[in-house]
N, CA, C and O atoms as a MOPAC input file, in Angstrom:
PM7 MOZYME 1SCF
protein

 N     16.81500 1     0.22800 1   -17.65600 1
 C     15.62800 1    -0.07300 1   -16.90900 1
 C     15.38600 1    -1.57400 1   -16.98000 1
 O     15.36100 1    -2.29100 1   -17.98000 1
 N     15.22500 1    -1.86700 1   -15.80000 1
 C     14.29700 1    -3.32600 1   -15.94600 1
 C     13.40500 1    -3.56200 1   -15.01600 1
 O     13.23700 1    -2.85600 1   -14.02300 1
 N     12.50400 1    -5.04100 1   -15.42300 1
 C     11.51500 1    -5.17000 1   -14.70800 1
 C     11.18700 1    -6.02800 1   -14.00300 1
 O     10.52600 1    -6.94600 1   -14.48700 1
 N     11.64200 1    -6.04100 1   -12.14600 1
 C     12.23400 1    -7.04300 1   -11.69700 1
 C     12.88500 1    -7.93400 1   -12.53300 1
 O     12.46300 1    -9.00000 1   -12.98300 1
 N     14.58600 1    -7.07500 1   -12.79300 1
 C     15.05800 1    -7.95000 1   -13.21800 1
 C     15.25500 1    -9.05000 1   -14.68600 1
 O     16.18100 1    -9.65700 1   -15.22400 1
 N     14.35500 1    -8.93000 1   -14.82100 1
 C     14.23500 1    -8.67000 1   -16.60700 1
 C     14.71800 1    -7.46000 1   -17.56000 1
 O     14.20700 1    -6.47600 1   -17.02700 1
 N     15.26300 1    -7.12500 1   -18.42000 1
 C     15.70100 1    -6.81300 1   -19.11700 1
 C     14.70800 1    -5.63800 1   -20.22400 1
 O     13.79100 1    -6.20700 1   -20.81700 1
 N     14.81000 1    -4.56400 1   -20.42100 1
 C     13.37600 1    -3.87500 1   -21.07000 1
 C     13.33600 1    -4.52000 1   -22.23600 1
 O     12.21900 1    -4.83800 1   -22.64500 1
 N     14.43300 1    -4.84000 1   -22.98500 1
 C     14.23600 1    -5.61100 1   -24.01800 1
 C     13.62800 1    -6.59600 1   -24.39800 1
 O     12.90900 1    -6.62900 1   -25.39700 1
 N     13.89000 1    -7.67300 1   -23.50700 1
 C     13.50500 1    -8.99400 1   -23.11900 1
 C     11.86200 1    -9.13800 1   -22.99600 1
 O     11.12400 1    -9.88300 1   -23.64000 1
 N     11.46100 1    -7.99500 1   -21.75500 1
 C     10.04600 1    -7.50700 1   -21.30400 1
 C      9.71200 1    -6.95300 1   -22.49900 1
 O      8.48400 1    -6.91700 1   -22.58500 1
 N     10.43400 1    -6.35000 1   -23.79700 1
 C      9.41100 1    -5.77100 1   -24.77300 1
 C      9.55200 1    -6.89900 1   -25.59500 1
 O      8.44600 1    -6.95100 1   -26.13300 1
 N     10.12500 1    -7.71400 1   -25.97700 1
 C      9.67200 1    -9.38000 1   -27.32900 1
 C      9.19800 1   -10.07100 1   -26.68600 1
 O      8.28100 1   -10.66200 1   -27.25500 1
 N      9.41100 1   -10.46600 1   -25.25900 1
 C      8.76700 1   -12.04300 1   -24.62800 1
 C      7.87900 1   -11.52700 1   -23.86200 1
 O      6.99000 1   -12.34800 1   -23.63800 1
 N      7.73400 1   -10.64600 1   -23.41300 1
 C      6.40000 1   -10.31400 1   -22.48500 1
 C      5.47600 1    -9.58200 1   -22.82800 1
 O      4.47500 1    -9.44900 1   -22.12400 1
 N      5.68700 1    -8.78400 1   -24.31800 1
 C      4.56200 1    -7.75000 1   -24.50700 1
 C      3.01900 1    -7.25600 1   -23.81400 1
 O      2.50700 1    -8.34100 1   -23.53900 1
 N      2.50300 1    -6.68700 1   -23.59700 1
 C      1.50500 1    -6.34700 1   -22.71100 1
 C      1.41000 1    -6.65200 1   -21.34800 1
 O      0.78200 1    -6.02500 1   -20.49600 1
 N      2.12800 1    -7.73000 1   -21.19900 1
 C      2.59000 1    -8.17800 1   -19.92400 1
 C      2.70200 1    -6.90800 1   -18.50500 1
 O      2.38500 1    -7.12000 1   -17.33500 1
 N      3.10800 1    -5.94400 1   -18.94100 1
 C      3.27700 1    -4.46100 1   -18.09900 1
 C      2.92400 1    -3.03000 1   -18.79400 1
 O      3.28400 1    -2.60300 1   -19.89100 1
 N      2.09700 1    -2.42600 1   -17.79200 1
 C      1.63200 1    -1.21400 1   -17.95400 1
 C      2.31800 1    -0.34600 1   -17.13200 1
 O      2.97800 1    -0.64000 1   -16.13500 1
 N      2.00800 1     1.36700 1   -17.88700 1
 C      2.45300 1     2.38200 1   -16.77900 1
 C      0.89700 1     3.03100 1   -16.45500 1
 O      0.04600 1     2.98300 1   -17.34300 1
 N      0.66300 1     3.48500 1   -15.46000 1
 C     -0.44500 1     3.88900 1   -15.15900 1
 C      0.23900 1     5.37400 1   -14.28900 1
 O      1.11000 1     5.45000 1   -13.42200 1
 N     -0.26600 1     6.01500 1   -14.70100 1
 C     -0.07500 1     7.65200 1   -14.14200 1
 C     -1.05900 1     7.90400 1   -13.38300 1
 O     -2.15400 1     7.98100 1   -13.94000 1
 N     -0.97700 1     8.16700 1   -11.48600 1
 C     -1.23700 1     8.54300 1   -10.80200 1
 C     -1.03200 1     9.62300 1   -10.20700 1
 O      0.07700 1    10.13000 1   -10.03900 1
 N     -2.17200 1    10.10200 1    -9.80800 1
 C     -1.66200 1    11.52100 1    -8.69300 1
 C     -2.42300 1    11.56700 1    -7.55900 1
 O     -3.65300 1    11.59100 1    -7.58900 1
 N     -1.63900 1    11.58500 1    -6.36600 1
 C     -1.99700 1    10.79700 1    -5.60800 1
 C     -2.36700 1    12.29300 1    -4.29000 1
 O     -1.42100 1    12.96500 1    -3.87800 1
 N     -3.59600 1    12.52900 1    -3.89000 1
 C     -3.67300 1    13.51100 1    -2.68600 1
 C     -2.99800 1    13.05500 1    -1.36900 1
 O     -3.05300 1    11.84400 1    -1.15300 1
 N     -2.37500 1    13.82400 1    -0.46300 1
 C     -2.21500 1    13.27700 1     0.92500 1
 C     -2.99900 1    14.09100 1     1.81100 1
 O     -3.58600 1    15.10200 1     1.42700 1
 N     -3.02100 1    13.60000 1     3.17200 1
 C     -3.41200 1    14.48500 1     4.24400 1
 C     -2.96400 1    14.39800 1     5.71800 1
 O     -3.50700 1    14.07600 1     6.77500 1
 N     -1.81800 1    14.79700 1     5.35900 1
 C     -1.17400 1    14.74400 1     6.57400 1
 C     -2.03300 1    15.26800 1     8.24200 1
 O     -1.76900 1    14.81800 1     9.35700 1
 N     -2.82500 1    16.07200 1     7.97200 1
 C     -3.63300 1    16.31500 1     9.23900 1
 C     -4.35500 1    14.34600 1     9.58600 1
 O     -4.23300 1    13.70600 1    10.63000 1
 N     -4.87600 1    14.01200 1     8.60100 1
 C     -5.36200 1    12.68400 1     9.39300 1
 C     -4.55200 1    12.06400 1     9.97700 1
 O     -3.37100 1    12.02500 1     9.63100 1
 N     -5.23200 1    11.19900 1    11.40200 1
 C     -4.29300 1    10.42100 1    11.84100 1
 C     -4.53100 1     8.87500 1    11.48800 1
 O     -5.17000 1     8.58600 1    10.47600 1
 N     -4.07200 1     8.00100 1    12.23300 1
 C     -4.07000 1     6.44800 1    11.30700 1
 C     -5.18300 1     6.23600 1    11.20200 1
 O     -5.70300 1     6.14800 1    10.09000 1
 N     -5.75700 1     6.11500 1    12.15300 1
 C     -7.24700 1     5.26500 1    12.49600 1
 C     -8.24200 1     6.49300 1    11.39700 1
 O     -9.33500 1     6.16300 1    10.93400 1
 N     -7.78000 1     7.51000 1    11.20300 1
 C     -9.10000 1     8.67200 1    10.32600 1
 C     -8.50300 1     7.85700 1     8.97600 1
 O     -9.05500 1     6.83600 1     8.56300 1
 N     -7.76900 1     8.21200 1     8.58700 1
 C     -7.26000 1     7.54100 1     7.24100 1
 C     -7.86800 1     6.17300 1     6.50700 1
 O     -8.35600 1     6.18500 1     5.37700 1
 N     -7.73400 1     4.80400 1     7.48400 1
 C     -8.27500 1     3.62900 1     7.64800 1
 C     -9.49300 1     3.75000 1     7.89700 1
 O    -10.18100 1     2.98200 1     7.22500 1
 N    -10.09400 1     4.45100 1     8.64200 1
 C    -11.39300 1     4.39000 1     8.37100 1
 C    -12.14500 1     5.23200 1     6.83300 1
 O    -13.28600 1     4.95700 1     6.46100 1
 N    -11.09000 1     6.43400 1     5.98200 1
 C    -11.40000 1     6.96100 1     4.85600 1
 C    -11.13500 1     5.59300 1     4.21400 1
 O    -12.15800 1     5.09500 1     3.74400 1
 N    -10.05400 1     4.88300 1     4.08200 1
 C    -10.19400 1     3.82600 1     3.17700 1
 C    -11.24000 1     2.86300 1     3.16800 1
 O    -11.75600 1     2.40700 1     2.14800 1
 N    -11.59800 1     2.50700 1     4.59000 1
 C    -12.88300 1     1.46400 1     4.76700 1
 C    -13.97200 1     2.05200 1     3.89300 1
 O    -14.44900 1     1.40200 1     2.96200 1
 N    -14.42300 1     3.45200 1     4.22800 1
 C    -15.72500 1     3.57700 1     3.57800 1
 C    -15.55000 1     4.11100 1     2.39700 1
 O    -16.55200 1     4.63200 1     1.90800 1
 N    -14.17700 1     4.15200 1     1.53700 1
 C    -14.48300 1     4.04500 1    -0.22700 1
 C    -14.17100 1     2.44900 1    -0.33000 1
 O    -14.21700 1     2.15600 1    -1.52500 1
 N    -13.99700 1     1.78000 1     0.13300 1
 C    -14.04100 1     0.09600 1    -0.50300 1
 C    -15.21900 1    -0.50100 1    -0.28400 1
 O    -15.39600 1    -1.55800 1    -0.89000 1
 N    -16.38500 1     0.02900 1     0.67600 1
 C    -17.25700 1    -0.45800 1     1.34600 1
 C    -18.04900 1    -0.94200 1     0.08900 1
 O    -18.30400 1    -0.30700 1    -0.93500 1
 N    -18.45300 1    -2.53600 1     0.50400 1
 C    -19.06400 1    -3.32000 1    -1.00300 1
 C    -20.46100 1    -2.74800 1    -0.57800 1
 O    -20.62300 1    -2.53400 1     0.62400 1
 N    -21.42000 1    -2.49700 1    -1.39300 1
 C    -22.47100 1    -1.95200 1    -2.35400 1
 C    -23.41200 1    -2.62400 1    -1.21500 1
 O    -24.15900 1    -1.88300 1    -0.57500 1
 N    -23.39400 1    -3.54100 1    -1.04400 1
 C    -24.37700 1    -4.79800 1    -0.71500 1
 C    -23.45200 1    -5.17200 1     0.72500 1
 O    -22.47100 1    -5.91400 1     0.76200 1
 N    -23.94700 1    -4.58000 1     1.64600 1
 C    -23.94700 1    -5.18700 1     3.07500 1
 C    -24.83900 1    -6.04800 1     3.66600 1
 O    -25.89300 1    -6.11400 1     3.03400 1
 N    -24.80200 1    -6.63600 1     4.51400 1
 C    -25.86500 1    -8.20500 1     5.31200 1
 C    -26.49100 1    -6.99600 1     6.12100 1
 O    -25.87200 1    -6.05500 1     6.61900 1
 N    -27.89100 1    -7.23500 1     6.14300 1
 C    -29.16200 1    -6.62300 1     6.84500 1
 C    -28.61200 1    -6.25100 1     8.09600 1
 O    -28.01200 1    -7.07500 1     8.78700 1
 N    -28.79400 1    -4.89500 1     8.49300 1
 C    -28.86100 1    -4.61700 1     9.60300 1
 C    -27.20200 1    -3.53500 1     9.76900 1
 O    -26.80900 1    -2.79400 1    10.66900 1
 N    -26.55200 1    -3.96800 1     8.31300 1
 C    -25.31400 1    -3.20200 1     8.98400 1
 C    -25.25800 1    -2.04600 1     7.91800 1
 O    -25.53900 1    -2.12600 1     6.72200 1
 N    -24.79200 1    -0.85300 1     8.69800 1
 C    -24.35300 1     0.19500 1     7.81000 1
 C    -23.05800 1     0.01600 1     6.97600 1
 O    -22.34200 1    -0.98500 1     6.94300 1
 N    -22.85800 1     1.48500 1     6.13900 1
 C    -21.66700 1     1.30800 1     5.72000 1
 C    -20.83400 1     2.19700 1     6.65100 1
 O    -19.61200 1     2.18900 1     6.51000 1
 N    -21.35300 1     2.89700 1     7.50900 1
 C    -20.65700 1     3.22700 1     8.82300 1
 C    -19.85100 1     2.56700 1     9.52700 1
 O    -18.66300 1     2.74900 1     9.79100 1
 N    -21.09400 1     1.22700 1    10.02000 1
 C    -20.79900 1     0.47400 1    11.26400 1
 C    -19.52400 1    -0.26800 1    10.38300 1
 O    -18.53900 1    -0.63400 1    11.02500 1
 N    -19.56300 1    -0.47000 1     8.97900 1
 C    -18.98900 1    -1.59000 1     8.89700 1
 C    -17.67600 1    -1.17200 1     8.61700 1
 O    -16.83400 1    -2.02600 1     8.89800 1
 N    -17.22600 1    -0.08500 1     8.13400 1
 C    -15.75100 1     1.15300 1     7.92100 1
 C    -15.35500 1     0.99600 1     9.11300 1
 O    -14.24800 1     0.46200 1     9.06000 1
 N    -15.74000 1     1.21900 1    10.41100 1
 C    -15.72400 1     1.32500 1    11.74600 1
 C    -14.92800 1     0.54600 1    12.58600 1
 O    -13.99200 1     0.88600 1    13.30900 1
 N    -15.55600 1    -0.82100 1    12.34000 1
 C    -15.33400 1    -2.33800 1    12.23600 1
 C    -14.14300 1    -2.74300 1    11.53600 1
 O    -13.52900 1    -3.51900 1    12.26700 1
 N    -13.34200 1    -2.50200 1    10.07700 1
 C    -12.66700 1    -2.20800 1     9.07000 1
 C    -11.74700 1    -1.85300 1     9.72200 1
 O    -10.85200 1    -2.65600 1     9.98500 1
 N    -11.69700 1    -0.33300 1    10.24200 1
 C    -10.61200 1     0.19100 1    10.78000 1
 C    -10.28800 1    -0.05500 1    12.06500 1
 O     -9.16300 1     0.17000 1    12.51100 1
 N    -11.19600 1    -0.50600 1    12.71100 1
 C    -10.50300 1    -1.22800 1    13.91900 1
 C    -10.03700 1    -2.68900 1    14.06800 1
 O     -9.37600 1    -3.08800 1    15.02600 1
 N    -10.39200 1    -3.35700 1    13.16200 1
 C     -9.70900 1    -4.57400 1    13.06300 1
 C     -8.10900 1    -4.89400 1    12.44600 1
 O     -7.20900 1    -5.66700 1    12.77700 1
 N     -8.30800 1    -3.70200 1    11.20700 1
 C     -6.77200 1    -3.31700 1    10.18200 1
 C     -6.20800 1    -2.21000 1    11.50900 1
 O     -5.15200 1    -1.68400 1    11.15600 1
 N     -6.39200 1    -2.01800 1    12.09000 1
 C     -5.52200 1    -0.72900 1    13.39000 1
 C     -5.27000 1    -1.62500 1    14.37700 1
 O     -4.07600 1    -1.62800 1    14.67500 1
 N     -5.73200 1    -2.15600 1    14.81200 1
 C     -5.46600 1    -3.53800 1    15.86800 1
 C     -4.13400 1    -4.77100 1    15.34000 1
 O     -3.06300 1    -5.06100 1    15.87200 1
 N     -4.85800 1    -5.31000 1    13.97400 1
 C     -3.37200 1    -5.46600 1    13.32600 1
 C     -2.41600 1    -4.79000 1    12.54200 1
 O     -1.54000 1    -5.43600 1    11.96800 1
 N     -2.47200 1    -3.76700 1    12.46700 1
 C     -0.96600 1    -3.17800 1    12.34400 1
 C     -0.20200 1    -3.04500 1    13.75400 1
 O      1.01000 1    -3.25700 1    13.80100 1
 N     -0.88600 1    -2.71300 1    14.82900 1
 C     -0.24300 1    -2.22300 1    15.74900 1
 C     -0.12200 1    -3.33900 1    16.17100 1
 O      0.17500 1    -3.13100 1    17.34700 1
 N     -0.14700 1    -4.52400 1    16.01500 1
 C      0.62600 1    -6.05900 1    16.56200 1
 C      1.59800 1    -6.38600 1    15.94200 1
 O      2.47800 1    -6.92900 1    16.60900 1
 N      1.80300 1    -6.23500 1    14.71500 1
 C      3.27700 1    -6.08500 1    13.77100 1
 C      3.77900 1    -5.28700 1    14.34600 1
 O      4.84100 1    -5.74600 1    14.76900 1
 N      3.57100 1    -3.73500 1    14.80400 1
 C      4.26700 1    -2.87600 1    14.85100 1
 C      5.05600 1    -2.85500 1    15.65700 1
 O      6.16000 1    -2.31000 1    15.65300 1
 N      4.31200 1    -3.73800 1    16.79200 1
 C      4.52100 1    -3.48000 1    18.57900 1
 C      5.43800 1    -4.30500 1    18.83000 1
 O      6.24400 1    -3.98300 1    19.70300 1
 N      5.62900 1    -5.92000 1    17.98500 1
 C      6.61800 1    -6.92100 1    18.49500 1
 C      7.75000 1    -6.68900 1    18.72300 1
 O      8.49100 1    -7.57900 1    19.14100 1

C-alpha cells in the first residue's frame, strides 16, 4: 500500500497523523435525477444565516441551477 506514492512505511515514521481512514456508508438514489440530487445537496450545505429576504429554498434552487448549468458546459464541449 501506499499513499500517493509514498511508501506505508515512510507515511508511518515521517508523516504520522498526517492520514486518516474514515469509514463511510454512503446511501444512493438512483430514482433522483441530476438537478433533484444538486438541489438535495444545496439544501444540506445551506449556511444557517442567509441575507434578508432569501430562503433556504430560493437559495438550493439558485445552487442547483448555477452547479447544473456548469456541469453541463464541461459536459457539452
Amino acid at each position: 500500500m501506499n499513499y500517493q506514492g509514498i511508501p506505508a512505511n515512510e507515511m508511518k515514521t515521517k508523516f504520522k497523523g498526517e492520514a486518516i481512514y474514515t469509514a463511510e456508508v454512503d446511501d444512493h438514489f438512483p430514482q433522483l435525477s441530476v438537478k433533484d440530487t444538486l438541489y438535495f445537496a444545496a439544501r444540506a450545505r445551506a449556511p444557517r444565516q442567509l441575507p434578508e429576504g432569501i430562503s433556504s429554498k430560493c437559495y438550493a434552487r439558485h445552487l442547483r441551477d448555477v452547479s447544473y448549468d456548469a456541469v453541463a458546459r464541461i459536459t457539452t464541449r
